[in-house]
N, CA and C atoms as a LAMMPS dump frame, in Angstrom:
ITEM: TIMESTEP
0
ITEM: NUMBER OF ATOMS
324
ITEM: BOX BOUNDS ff ff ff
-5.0000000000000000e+02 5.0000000000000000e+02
-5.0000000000000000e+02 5.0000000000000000e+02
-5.0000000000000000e+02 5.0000000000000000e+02
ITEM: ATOMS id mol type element x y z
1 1 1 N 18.756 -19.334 1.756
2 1 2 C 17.385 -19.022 1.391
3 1 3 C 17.016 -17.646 1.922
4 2 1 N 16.327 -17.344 1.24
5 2 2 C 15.983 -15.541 1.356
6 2 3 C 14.806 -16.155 1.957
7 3 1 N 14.438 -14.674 3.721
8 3 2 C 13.825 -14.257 4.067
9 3 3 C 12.54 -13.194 3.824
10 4 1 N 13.046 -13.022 2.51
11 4 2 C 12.318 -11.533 2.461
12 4 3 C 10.938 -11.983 1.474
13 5 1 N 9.718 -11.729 1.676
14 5 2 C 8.303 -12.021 0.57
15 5 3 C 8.43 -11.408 -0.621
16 6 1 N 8.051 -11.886 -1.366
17 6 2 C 7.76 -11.229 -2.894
18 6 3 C 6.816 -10.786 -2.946
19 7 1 N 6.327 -9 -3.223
20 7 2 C 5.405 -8.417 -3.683
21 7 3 C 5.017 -7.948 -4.549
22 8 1 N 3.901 -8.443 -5.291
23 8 2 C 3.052 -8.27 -6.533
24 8 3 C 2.177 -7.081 -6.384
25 9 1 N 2.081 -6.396 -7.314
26 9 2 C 1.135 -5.157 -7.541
27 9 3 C -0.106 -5.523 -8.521
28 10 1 N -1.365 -5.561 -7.982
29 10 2 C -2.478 -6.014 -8.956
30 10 3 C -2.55 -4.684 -10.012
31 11 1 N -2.932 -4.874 -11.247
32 11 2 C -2.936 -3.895 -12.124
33 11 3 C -3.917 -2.379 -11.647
34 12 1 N -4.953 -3.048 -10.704
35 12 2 C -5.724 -2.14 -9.746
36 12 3 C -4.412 -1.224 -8.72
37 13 1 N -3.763 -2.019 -8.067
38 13 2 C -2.77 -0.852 -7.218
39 13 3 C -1.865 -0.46 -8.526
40 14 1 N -1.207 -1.133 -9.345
41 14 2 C -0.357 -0.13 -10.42
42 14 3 C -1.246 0.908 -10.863
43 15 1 N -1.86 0.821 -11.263
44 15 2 C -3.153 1.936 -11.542
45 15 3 C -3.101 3.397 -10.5
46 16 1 N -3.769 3.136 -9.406
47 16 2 C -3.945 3.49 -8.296
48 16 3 C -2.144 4.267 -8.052
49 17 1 N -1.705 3.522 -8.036
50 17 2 C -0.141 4.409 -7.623
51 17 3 C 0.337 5.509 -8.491
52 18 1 N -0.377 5.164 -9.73
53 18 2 C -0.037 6.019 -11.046
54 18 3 C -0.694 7.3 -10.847
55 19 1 N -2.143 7.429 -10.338
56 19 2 C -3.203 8.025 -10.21
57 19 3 C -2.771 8.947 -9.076
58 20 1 N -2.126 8.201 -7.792
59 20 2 C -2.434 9.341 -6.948
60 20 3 C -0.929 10.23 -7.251
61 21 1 N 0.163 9.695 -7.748
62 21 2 C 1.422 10.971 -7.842
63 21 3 C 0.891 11.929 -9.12
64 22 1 N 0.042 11.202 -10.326
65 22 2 C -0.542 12.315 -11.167
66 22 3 C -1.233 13.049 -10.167
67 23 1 N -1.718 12.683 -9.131
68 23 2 C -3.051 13.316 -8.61
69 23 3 C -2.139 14.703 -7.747
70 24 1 N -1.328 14.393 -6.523
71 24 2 C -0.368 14.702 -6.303
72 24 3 C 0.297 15.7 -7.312
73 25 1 N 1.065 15.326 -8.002
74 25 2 C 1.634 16.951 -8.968
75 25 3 C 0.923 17.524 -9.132
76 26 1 N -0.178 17.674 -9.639
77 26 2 C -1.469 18.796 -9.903
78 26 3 C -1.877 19.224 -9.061
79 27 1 N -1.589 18.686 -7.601
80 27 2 C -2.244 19.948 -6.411
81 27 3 C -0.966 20.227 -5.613
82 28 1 N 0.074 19.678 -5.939
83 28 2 C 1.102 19.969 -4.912
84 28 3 C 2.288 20.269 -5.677
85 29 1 N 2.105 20.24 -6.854
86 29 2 C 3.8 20.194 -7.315
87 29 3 C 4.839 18.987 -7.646
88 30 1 N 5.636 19.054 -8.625
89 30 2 C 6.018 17.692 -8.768
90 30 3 C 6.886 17.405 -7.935
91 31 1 N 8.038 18.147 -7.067
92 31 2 C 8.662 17.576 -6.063
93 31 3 C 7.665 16.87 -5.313
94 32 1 N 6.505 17.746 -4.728
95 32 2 C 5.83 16.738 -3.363
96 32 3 C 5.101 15.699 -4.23
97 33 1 N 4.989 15.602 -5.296
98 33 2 C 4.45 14.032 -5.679
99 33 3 C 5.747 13.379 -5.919
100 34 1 N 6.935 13.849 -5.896
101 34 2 C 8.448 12.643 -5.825
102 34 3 C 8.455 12.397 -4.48
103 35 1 N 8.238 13.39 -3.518
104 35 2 C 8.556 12.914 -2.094
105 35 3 C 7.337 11.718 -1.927
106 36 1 N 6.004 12.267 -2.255
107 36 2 C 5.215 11.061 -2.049
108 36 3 C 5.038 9.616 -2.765
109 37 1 N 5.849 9.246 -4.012
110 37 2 C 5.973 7.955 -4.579
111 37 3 C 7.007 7.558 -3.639
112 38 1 N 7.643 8.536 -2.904
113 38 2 C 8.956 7.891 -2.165
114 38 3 C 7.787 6.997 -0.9
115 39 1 N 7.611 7.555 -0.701
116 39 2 C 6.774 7.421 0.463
117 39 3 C 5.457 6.109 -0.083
118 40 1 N 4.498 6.05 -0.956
119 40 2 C 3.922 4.829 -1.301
120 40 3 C 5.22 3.698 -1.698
121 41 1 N 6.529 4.006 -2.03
122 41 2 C 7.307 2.464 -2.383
123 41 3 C 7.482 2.396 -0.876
124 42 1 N 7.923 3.089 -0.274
125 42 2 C 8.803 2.612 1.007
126 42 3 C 7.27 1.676 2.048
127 43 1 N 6.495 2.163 2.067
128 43 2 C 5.698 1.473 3.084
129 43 3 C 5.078 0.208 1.583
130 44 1 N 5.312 0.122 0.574
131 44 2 C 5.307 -1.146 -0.613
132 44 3 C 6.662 -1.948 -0.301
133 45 1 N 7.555 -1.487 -0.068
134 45 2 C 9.047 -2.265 0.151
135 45 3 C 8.66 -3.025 1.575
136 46 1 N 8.469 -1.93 2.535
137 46 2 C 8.435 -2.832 4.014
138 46 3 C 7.585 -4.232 4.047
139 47 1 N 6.816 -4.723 2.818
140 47 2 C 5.442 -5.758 3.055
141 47 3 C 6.982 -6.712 2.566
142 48 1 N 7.999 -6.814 2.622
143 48 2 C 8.814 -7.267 1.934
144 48 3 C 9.604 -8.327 3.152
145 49 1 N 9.298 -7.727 4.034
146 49 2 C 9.717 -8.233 5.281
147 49 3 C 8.606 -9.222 5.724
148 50 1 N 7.016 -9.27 5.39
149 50 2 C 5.604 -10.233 5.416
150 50 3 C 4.865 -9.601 5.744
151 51 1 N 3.773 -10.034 6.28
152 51 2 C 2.614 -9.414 6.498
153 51 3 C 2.59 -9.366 8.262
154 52 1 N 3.504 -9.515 8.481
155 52 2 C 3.559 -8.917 10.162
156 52 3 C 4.319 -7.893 10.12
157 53 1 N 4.404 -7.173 9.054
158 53 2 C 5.331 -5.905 9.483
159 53 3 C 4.833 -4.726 10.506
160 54 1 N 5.707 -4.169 11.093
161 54 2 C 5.142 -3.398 12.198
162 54 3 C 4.22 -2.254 11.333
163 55 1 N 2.76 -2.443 12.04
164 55 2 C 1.839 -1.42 11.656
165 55 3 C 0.95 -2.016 10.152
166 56 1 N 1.01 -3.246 10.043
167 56 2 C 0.186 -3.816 9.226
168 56 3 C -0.816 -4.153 10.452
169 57 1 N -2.571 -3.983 9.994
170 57 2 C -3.495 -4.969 10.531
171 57 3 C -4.627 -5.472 9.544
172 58 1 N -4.902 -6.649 10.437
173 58 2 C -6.121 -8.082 10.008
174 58 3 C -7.19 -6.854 9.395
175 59 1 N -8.044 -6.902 8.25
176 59 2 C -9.915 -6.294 8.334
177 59 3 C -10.074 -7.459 7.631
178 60 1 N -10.41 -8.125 8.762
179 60 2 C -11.581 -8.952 7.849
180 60 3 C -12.859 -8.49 8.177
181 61 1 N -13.538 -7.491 8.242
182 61 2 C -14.193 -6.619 7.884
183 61 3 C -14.255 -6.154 6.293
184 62 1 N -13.114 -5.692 6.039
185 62 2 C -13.315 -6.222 4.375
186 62 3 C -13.349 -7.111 3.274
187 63 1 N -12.394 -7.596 4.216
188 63 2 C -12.764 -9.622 3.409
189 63 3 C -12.048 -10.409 4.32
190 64 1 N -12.691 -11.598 3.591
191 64 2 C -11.573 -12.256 4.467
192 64 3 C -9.955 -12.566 3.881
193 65 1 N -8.64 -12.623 4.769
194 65 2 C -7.271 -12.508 4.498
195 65 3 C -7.167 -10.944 4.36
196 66 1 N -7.852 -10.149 4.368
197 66 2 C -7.341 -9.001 4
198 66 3 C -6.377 -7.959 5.221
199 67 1 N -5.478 -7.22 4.511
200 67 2 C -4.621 -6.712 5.681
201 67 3 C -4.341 -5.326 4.723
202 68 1 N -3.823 -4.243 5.794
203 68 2 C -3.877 -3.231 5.182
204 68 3 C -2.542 -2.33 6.481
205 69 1 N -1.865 -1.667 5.79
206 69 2 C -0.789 -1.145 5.919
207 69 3 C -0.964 0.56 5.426
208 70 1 N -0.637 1.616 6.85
209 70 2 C -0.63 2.899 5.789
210 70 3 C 0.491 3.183 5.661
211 71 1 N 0.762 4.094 4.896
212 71 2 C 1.539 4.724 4.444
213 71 3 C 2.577 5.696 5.433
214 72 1 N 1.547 6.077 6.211
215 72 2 C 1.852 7.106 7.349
216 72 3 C 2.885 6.627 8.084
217 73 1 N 4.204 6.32 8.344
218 73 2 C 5.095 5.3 9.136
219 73 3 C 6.091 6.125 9.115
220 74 1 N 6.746 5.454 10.159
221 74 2 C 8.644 6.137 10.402
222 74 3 C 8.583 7.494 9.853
223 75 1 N 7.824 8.386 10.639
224 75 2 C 7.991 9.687 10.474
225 75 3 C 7.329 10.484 9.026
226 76 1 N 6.84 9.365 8.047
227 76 2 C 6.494 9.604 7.369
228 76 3 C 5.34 10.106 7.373
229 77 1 N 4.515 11.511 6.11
230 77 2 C 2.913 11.629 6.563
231 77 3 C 2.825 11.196 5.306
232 78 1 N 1.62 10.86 5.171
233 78 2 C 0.671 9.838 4.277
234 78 3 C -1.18 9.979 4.664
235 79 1 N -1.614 9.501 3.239
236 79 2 C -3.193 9.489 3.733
237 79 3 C -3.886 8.288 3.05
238 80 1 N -3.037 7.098 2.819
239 80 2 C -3.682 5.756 2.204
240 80 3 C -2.931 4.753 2.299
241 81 1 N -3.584 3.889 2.32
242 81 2 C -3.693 2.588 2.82
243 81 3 C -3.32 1.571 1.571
244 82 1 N -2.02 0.717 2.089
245 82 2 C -1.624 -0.092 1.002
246 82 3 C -2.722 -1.518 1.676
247 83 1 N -3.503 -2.04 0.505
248 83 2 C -4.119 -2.915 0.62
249 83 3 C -3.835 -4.571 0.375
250 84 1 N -3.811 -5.765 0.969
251 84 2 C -3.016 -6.506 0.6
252 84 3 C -3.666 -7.514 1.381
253 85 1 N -3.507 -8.88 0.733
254 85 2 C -3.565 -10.031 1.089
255 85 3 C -1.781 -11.354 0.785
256 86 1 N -2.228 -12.417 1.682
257 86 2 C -1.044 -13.339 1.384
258 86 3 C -1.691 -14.203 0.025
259 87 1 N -0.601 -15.033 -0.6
260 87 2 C -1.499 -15.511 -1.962
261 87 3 C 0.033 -16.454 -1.979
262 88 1 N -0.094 -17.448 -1.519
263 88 2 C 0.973 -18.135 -1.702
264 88 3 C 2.212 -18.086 -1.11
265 89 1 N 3.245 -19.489 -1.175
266 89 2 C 4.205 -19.123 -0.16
267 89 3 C 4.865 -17.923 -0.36
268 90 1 N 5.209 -16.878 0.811
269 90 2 C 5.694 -16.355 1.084
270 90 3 C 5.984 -15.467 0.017
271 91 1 N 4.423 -15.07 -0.236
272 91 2 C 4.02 -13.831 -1.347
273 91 3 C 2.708 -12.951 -1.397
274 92 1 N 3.498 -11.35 -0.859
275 92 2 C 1.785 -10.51 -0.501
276 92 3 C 1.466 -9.86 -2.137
277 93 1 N 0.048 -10.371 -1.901
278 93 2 C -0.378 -9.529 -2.981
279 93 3 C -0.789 -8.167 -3.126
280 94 1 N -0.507 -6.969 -3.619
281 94 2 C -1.21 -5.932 -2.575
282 94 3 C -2.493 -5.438 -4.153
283 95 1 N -3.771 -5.665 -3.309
284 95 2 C -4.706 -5.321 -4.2
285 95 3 C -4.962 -3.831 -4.856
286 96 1 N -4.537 -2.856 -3.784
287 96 2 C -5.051 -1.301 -4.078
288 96 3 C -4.332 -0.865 -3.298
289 97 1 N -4.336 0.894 -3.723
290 97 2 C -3.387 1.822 -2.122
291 97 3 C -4.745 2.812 -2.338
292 98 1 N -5.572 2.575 -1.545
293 98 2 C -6.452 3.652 -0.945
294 98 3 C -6.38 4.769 -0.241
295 99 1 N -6.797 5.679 -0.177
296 99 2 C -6.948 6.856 0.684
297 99 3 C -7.668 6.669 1.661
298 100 1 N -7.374 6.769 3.271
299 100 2 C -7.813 6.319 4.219
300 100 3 C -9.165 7.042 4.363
301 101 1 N -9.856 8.207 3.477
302 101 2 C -10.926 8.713 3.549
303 101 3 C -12.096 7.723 3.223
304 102 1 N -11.872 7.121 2.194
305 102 2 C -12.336 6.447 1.652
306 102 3 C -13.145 4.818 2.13
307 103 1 N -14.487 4.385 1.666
308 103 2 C -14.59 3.259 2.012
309 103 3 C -14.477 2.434 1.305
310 104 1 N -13.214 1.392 2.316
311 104 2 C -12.547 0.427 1.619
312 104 3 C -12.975 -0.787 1.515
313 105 1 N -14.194 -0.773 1.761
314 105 2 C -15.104 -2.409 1.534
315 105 3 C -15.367 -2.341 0.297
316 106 1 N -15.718 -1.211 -0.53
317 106 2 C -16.566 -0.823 -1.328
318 106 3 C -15.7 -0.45 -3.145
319 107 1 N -14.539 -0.244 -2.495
320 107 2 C -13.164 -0.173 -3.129
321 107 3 C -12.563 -1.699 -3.164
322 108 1 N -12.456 -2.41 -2.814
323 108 2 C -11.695 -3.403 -3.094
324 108 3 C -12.366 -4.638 -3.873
């Protein structure tokens, strides 16, 4: 039996992921929007391991179950927040990838 969670992308984060590497090539160039989809899958892959992955935390401040993970990890720089709840056995849902500027009560 596999260890590892299954993660779902709500059509809101497919959206959202689409948005920020378009967003990304137009101010940075299309390499740094390849380096940065590298960078939104890899901290999307790690929720793969659950929702205790190192550098995930609880807001229930934004709802309740809600957990949120940045991007910013293992040397990586980043400026948003993969958004996510659990939704069944041993399956995160991740609702949105926000920009940590942003308020994420109000967004999700």
């Amino acid at each position: 039996m596999s260890s590892l969670w299954t993660v779902r992308l709500a059509g809101k984060a497919e959206q959202d992921f689409f948005e920020i590497v378009q967003w990304s090539a137009a101010n940075f160039g299309q390499h740094q929007a390849a380096v940065y989809a590298e960078t939104l899958s890899l901290a999307l892959s790690a929720l793969a391991e659950g929702p205790e992955v190192s550098g995930a935390r609880r807001r229930e401040e934004i709802g309740h179950g809600i957990l949120t993970l940045h991007v910013a990890r293992q040397g990586r720089k980043g400026r948003h927040f993969v958004v996510f709840r659990v939704s069944g056995v041993r399956t995160i849902d991740v609702l949105r990838l926000l920009h940590d500027s942003m308020d994420l009560v109000r967004h999700v």
